[in-house]
N, C-alpha and C positions, 0 to 999 in steps of 0.2 A: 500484387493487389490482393486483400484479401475483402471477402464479403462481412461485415460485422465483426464477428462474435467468434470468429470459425479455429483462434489457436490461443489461447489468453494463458495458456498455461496449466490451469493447475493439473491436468488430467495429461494435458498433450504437450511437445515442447521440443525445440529444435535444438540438435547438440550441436553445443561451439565448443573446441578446445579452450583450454584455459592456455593464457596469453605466451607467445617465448619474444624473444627477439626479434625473432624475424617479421612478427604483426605488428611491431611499434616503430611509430614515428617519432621518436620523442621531441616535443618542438622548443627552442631556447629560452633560458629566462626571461632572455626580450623581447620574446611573443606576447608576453602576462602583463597585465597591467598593474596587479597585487599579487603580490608574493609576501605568505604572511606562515610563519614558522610558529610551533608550537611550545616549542624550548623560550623562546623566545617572549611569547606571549605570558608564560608561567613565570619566566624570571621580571617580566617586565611589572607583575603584579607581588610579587616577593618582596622586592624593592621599593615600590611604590605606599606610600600613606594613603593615597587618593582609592584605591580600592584591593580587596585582597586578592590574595593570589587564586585563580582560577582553579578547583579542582580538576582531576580525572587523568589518567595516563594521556599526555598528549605529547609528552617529549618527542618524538618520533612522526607525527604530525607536520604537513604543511598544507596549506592551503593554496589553491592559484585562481585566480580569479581573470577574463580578460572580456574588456567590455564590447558589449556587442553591438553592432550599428544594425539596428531594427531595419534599416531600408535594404540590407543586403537578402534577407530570408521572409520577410515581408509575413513575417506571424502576426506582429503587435507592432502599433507605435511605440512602446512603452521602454522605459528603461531595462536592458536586460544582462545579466551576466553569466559566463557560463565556464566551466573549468575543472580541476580534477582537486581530489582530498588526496594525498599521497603520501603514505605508511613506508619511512625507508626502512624498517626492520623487516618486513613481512613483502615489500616490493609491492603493494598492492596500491591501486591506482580506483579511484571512485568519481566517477562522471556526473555534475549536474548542472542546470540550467533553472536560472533565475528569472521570473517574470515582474515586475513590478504591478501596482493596482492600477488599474483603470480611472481606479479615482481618486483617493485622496494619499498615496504611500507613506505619508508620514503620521499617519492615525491610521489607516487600516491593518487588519492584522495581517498575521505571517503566519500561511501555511505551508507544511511541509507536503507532498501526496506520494505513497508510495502504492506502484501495483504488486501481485501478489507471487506466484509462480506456484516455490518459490525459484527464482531466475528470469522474472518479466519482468523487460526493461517500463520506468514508468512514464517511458515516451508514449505506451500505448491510453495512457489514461492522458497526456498531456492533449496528441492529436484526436483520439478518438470518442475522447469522453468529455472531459471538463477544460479545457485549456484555451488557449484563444484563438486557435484556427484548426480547421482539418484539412485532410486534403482529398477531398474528393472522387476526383477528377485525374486519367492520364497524364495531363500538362503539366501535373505535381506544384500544380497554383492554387497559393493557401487562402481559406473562406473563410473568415470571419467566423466566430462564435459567438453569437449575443449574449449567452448564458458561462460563457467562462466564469470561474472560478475566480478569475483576478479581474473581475469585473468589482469584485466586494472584497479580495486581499491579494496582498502579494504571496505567489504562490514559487515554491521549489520544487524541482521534478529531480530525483536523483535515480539512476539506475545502479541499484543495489539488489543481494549481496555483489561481493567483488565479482568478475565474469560476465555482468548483466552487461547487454547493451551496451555502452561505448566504455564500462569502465574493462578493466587489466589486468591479470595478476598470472605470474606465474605458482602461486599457491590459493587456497581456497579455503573459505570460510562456510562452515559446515553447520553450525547453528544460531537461531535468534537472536540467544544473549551475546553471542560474539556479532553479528553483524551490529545487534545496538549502539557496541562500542566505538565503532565507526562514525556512526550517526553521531553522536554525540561528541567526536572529536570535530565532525566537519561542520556540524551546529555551531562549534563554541567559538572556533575560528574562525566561521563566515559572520557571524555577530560582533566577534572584536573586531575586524576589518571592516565590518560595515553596521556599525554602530549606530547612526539612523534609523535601522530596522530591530532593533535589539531593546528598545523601551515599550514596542506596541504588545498588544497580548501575539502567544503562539500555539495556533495548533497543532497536531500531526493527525491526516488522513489517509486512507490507502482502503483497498478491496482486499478478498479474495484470502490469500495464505498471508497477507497483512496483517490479518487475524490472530497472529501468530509474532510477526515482526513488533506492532505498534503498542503491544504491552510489555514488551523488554524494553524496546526505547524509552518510553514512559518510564519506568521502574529504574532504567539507568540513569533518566535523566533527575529524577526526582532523589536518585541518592546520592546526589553532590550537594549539600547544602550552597557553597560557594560558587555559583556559574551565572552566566549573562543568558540563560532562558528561560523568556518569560512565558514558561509552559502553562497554560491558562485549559489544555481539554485537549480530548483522544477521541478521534470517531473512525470507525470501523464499517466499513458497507459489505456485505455477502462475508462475512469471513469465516473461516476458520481457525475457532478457538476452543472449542473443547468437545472432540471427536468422541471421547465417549457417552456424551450427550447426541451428537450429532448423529453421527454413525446411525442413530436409532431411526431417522427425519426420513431419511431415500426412498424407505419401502413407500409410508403413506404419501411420499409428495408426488409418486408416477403410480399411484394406487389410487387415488382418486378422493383422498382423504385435506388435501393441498387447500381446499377450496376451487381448484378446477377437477376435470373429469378425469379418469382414471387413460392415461397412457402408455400403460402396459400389460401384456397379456395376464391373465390370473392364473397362468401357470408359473412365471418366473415372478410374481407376486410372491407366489408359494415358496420360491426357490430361496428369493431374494431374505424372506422368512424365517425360514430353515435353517439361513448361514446366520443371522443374529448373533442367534445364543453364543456360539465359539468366538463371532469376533467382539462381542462387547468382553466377552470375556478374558481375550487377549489384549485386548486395550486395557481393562482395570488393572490386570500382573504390570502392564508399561507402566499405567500411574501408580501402582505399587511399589515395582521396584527400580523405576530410572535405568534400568539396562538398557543402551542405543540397543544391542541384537533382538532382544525382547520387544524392544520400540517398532524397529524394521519388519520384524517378521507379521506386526498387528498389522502392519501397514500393509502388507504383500499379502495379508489374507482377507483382511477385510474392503480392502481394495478392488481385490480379483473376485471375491464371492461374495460380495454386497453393493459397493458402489457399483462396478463396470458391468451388473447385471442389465443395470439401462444402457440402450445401445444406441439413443435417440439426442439429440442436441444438449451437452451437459450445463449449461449455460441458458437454456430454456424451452420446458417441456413442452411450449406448443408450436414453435417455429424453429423448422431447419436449421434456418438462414438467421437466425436472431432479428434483429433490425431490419435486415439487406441494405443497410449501408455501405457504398462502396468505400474503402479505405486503402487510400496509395500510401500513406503514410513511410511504410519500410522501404519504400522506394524513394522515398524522400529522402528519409535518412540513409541511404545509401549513396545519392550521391555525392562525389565528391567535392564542389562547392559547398554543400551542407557542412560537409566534414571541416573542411577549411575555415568556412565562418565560422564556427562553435569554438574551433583547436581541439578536435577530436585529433587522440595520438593511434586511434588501432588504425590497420589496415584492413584488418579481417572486414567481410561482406557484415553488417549488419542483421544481427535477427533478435525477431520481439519476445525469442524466450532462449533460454539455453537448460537442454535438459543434463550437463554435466550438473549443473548447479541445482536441476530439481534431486536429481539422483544424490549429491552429496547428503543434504540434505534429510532424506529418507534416508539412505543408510546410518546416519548420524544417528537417527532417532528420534528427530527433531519433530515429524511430523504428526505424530501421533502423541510427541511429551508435552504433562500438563505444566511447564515450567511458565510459562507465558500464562495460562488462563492463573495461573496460583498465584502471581502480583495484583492482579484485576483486585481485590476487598484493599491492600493499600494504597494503589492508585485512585480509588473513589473515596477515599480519605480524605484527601487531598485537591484531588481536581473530578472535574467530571466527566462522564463516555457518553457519546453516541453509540448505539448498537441501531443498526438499520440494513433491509434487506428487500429487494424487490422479490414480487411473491410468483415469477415464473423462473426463476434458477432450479435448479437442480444442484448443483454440486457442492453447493454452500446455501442451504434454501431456507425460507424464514420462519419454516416449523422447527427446525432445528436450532434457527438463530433467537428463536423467541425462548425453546423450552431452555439453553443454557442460561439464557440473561435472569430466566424465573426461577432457574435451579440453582444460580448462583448464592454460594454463602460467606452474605457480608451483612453487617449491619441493619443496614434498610431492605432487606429480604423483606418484609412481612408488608413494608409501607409502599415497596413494590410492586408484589402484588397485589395489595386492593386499592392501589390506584386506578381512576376510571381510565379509560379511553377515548380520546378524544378525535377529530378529522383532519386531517390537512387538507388546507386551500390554496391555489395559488390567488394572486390579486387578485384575479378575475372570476374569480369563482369557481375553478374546476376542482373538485377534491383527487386528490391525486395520493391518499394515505391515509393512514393511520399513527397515533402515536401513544406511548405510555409512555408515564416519565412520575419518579420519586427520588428524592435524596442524592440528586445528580446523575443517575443514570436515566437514559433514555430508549427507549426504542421505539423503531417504526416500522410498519410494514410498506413501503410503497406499489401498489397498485399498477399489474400490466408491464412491470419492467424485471429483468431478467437482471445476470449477474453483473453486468456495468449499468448501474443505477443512472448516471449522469447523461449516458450513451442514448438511453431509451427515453428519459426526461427531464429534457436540460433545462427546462425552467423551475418543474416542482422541484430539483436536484439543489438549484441554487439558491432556491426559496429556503428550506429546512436547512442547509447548510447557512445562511447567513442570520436567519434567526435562532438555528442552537448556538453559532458563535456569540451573538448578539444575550446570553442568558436568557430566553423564553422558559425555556424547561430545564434551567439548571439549578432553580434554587434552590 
């Protein structure tokens, strides 16, 4: 059981070996209900007049899909599918789970939701934020969520990179642009296969080090002209996109500059100060010269003597406990009934983050490189961003998420910022935000809520999220 908020990742994160033999179950072809190859799908479109051939490396690609009887795990009524992407060059195995909408699946749209780490499975954003049940409760009996997410789309929960959560690999994917590809392979195959969901608009959403993930994907996806995704928008909650912007945010948001009270003593204020100058500094050489060692070492310095300065709840400066939601969740997925309904193939115990995969990651370089935030001006080209942030995080907070989205240089820079600011409401009247928005980008600050936005406000959450799908603020 964990209380809230208390292990999400970015900062904190439990090592899981990466996968051998001896953790997998592998279950037979006639466990799967679809089984849909990627060689396959590409020659199928070669041949064909009816439509062209699918770009992107997918040879090596299958897809499994096996349907799931909603009465055995009792999350949803709804239609649901759950199964692995599986890479035979690279043996890597990708775990997800399909919810259908609540209301209408064949007009609502199709979202993707990834959490962030990175190596957090995005089971934790499925149970304990936006999805359609949590768990509670000991008894590991699931409760309904009024405000799910797939209350207004069909939604996918995938645990990525490879190592997260119920996917497998005996090798390891160490940066964004290479996990995008992934995405993008199991996108293009879960669309051919299930082609009903492949005409509606499609987003992708995630938290956290998402920030990072959901502008590769984007970017990969948008450079295939030839593909069945109808990527229609990218919204990003608390993220982590462009640290040497951010990096700057930590002093004032536990300094009392946040718009709450100052958090921290005014001596490691000072401290926290002091270390600035050397680690923006080490960050600009990262975006200078793309060196992963150069990358890592900003990480390890401005990590150690900037962020970890604050010693208090990195997910939210005025409560411990975040929420105090009690969440069984990982006890859920653990057991082994779960396992079985889904056709999960590990063995290994379940856990909601794996720090092998934060650590590749960092040493890769990944976490500090601007390769992700530097597609964001062609991506808004094209389609639109949500940027959005509840204003009690710390580790991704929304002084920092507001000053990147304003220092950003694209186009509509200038129409951006002197756009007004406007409130958010939910129906009933409660304002629950803030929001700016020009030339397709967006941003909000939402009010009282910490770094899982959906966790802390699940109505205003679902409110802004089906009205930016919906185009309010994208035109």
């Amino acid at each position: 059981m964990r209380g809230s908020i208390t292990a999400l990742c970015l900062a904190a994160a439990t090592a899981v070996a990466a996968a051998s033999d001896a953790t997998i179950n592998r279950l037979p072809d006639s466990f799967w209900d679809h089984i849909v190859k990627g060689s396959r799908v590409q020659a199928q479109g070669q041949n064909s007049g009816a439509h062209k051939r699918l770009e992107g490396q997918l040879a090596n690609y299958q897809l499994r899909a096996h349907t799931h009887d909603p009465a055995i795990l009792g999350i949803d009524k709804v239609k649901q599918y759950s199964g692995y992407l599986d890479d035979a060059d690279t043996n890597k195995h990708l775990f997800y789970w399909f919810f259908e909408s609540r209301g209408n699946p064949s007009k609502d749209p199709v979202v993707l939701w990834l959490n962030g780490g990175p190596g957090c499975s995005s089971f934790v954003g499925l149970f304990d934020e936006l999805g359609p049940a949590s768990i509670p409760n000991a008894n590991l009996k699931p409760v309904s969520n009024p405000f799910s997410w797939n209350t207004k789309a069909n939604v996918i929960f995938i645990d990525q990179p490879v190592n997260t959560g119920y996917s497998y690999s005996e090798n390891r994917t160490t940066t964004s642009p290479a996990a995008a590809q992934d995405i993008y392979a199991l996108l293009t195959l879960f669309f051919h296969e299930f082609p009903q969901y492949a005409k509606q608009d499609f987003f992708i959403a995630g938290e956290s080090y998402a920030g990072h993930f959901i502008p590769s994907i984007g970017h990969e996806i948008l450079s295939h002209t030839n593909r069945n995704i109808n990527l229609k928008g990218l919204s990003i909650g608390n993220g982590l996109t462009d640290p040497l912007v951010q990096y700057s945010s930590f002093r004032p948001m536990v300094c009392g500059q946040g718009g709450y009270r100052a958090v921290m003593r005014p001596a490691d204020c000072q401290r926290m100060k002091s270390a600035e100058p050397e680690c923006l500094r080490q960050i600009k050489e990262c975006y200078d010269l793309g060196n992963p060692d150069t990358c890592s070492s900003a990480s390890d310095y401005c990590n150690t003597h900037v962020m970890r300065v604050w010693g208090g709840n990195i997910y939210d400066i005025l409560h411990p406990n975040g929420t105090g939601k009690a969440s069984y969740a990982t006890e859920f997925l653990r057991e082994p009934s779960t396992k079985r309904a889904l056709g999960v193939e590990v063995t290994r115990k379940y856990e909601e983050c794996n720090m092998d995969v934060y650590d590749d990651f960092v040493v890769a370089g990944d976490w500090m490189s601007p390769a992700s935030l530097r597609v964001i001006p062609g991506i808004l080209a094209q389609i639109p961003m949500l940027i959005y942030a509840g204003d009690l995080d710390y580790i991704c907070n929304w002084l920092g998420n507001s000053a990147w989205v304003r220092a950003l240089d694209w186009p509509g820079r200038l129409a951006f910022k002197s756009a007004k600011t406007g409130e958010l409401h939910v129906p009933s009247g409660r304002k629950y935000g803030d929001v700016r928005a020009a030339k397709g980008l967006t941003f909000m600050r939402i009010y009282g809520a910490g770094h899982t936005v959906p966790e802390y406000d699940g109505e205003g959450s679902l409110d802004f999220f089906d009205r930016w799908m919906g185009g309010e603020w994208s035109k």
